[in-house]
C-alpha positions, 0 to 999 in steps of 0.5 A: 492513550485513547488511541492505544485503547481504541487499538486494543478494543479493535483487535478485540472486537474484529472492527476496524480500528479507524472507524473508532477514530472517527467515533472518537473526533465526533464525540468530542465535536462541537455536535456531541460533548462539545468540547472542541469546535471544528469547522475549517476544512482548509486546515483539515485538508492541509493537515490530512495531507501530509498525514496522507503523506506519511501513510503512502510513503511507509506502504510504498516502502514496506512494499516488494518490487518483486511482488509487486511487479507480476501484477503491475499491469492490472494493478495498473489498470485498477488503479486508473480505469477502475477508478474512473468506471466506479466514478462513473457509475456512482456518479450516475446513481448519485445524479438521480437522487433529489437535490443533486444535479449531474456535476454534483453527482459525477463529483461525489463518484469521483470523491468516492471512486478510489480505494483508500491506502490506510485502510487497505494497509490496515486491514491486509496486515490483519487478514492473511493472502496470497501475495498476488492477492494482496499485491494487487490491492496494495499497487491499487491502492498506492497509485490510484489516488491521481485519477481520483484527485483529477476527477474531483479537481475537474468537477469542481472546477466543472461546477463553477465554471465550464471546463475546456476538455483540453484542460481537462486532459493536461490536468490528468497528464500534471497529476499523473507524468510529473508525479510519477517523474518526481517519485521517481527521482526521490526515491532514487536519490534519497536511495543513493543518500541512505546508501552512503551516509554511512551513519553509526546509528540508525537515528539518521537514516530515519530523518533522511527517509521523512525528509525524502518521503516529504520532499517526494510530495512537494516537488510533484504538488509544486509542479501540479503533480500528484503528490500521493503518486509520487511519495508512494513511489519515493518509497518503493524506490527505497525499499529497492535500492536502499538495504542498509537498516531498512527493517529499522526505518520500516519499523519506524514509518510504520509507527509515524504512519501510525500515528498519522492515521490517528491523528488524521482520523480524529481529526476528519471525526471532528470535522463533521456535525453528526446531526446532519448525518440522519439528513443525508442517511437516505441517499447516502446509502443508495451511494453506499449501495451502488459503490459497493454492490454495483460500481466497483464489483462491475469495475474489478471484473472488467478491468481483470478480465484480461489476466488470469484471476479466477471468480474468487479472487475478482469476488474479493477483489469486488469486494475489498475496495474499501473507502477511507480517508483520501474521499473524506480529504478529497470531500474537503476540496469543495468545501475549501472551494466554497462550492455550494452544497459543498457540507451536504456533499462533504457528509454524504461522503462521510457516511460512505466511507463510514458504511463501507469500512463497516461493512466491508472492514468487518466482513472480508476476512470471513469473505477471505476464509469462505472463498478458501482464500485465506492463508495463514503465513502466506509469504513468508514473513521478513526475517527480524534482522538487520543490514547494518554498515561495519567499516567500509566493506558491504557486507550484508545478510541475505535469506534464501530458500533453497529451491528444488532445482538449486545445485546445492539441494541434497549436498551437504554444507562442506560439498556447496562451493560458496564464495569465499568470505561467505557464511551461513549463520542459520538454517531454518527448516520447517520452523526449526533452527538448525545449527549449520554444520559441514555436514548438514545436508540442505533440503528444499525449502531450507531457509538460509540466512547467509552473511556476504559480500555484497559482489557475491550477492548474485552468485550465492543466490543462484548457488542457493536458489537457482540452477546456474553453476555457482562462482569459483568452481561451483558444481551447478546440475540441471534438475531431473526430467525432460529438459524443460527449464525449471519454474521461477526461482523463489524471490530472496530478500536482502535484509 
């Protein structure tokens, strides 16, 4: 109940809500009000994790291959070598400070050095972008915690006893090969499961999909694989492969992640003792100031210059490398280590992540809108309908806008050559309905929602939305002008 209130004063205030979280674990620890002690980090950790867990798989299945694969490569390389200069700096600047040596602080870079997915995912659902944008950010944030786990597993393991760099190097291999293989392969089966279940209601294909979110992260960690890699790509691989009452098991993962992120929140708030926070405060925000003003703008523009993202859009990405609870679940490995100075560590990280959601949580939707970035609707929203099984036949409903290019722009319903068995139940253009009628004529930019076999899914869609004549007689035209093909198609969907 508190959570749901938090959540409202949230929304109200334009603060992020997980800071609330965190407020809330700390008021009710053992330094506050008292009335819960906390202080075992191995039980934070395990707890974390699959919450963690839950978070990731429900971005990776909310998530669209075809948005998401324009920006792979630097997606990519923001999420690898993005992380480690970040680290790097931070760990230098951190080095510096009284009391820290450069193992302690190369740790805290690598505690801190990657952009969390549940305040990422939090605030893009607030804050509207273009979706190459946005994309971006979510790839980044999905795969980027392996780097970060390696780093941080490294430097413990660097500050109790040496580290040959061979082993270092099989270490990031583990983490990264045998998650993505163990994402990979989950998300394919458990994609081929849902397909065939073939259940009356949907309440089975919700527990098939935890249980694959869940089997994903422990057949990658039983191997010393990044867990968090591989649920997030068991997801996307579902949300590719698997059509049948997707919207209902994204709904219900975005409630159980939900939930996980309070849990998870309240739970890390407890774990802190904020009378030593104003200890740390001083070099806590010299770290604060390197990570956000320094390392990761300096990381974002090097890791884009390759790709063709203007100053704006390297800005904001500088900018939106927001921290969160993977650095407080990460702060917890040296804690359950035992390494020594492992609690300053832990709260100078706490203070961080505290500072830049903040900070940067509060300011990158004004950020968004003063760079001219901000676009209200950008991509157009998934349609509130459901591919559900009817007997044996896979039949499903698609969305697709009629492009400009398409044979049927300009031709009324009764003149498109549809596949036989094929329906269109809705227009929408401009954000009215229109009833379909034979004589209605298509213009680009309609949104139709057509009811379809599932062998007839290609056609329809380049009857629709491409130049290539469609199936069974279609009357397909090239577009008007000098020949040069025409731009890309607009994604469909099926639903």
């Amino acid at each position: 109940m508190l959570g749901v209130a938090l959540t409202w004063l949230a929304d109200r205030v334009a603060f992020p809500a997980l800071v609330l979280f965190l407020g809330l674990g700390m008021l009710a620890g053992s330094d506050v009000l008292g009335w819960v002690y906390f202080d075992n980090a191995r039980l934070a950790h395990q707890v974390a994790t699959v919450a963690l867990a839950l978070i990731l798989f429900e971005g990776g299945l909310a998530s669209r291959w075809s948005e998401l694969r324009p920006v792979l490569a630097p997606g990519l390389v923001l999420a690898t070598a993005g992380v480690a200069i970040s680290a790097a700096l931070v760990g230098a600047a951190a080095a510096w400070l009284p009391g820290l040596d450069w193992t302690h602080g190369l740790l805290i870079g690598a505690i801190v050095g990657s952009t969390d997915a549940a305040a990422v995912f939090a605030i893009l659902r607030r804050t509207p972008l273009p979706r190459k944008l946005a994309a971006t950010l979510e790839l980044e944030s999905g795969t980027n915690d392996p780097v970060a786990i390696f780093l941080t597993d490294l430097f413990v393991r660097m500050a109790i006893e040496p580290v040959a760099p061979l082993e270092g190097l099989a270490l990031l291999v583990r983490q990264v090969g045998f998650g993505a293989v163990a994402g990979w392969a989950a998300g394919r089966a458990g994609a081929v499961a849902m397909n065939r279940l073939a259940a009356e209601s949907s309440y089975p294909y919700m527990l098939l999909s935890t249980g694959v979110a869940l089997t994903a992260y422990g057949a990658a960690a039983v191997v010393g694989g990044s867990g968090f890699l591989a649920v997030y790509l068991a997801g996307l691989m579902m949300s590719r492969y698997a059509p049948v009452y997707r919207l209902t098991v994204v709904r219900f993962h975005e409630g159980l992640s939900w939930v996980a992120q309070v849990g998870m929140f309240v739970l890390l708030g407890l774990l802190v003792f904020p009378s030593q926070l104003p200890e740390v405060a001083g070099g806590a925000l010299v770290i604060t100031g390197a990570l956000m003003l320094v390392a990761r703008p300096l990381a974002t523009w090097i890791c884009t210059l390759p790709w063709d993202f203007d100053w704006r859009e390297r800005l904001f990405l500088g900018w939106a490398g927001l921290r969160g609870a993977v650095p407080i679940v990460l702060a917890t490995v040296p804690l359950a280590a035992g390494l020594e100075d492992s609690w300053y560590l832990f709260h100078v990280v706490f203070f961080v992540v505290l500072a830049s959601v903040a900070v940067q949580g509060t300011t990158l939707a004004p950020l968004a809108r003063w760079l001219g970035l901000a676009a209200p609707g950008a991509g157009p929203a998934e349609p509130r309908l459901e591919l559900a099984p009817v007997g044996r036949p896979a039949v499903g409903l698609i969305h697709v806008q009629v492009s400009e290019h398409a044979s049927a722009a300009g031709r009324s319903l009764s003149q498109v050559n549809l596949p036989g068995g094929a329906t269109v139940t809705m227009l929408v253009r401009d954000g009215r309905v229109i009833p379909p009628r034979g004589r209605t004529v298509l213009h680009p930019g309609d949104h139709l929602y057509v009811l379809v076999q599932e062998r007839d899914v290609e056609p329809v869609i380049a009857l629709l939305a491409g130049t290539e004549p469609g199936p069974r007689g279609g009357t397909g035209r090239p577009p008007a002008g000098d020949g040069a093909p025409p731009p890309p198609a607009p994604a469909s969907e099926v639903t």
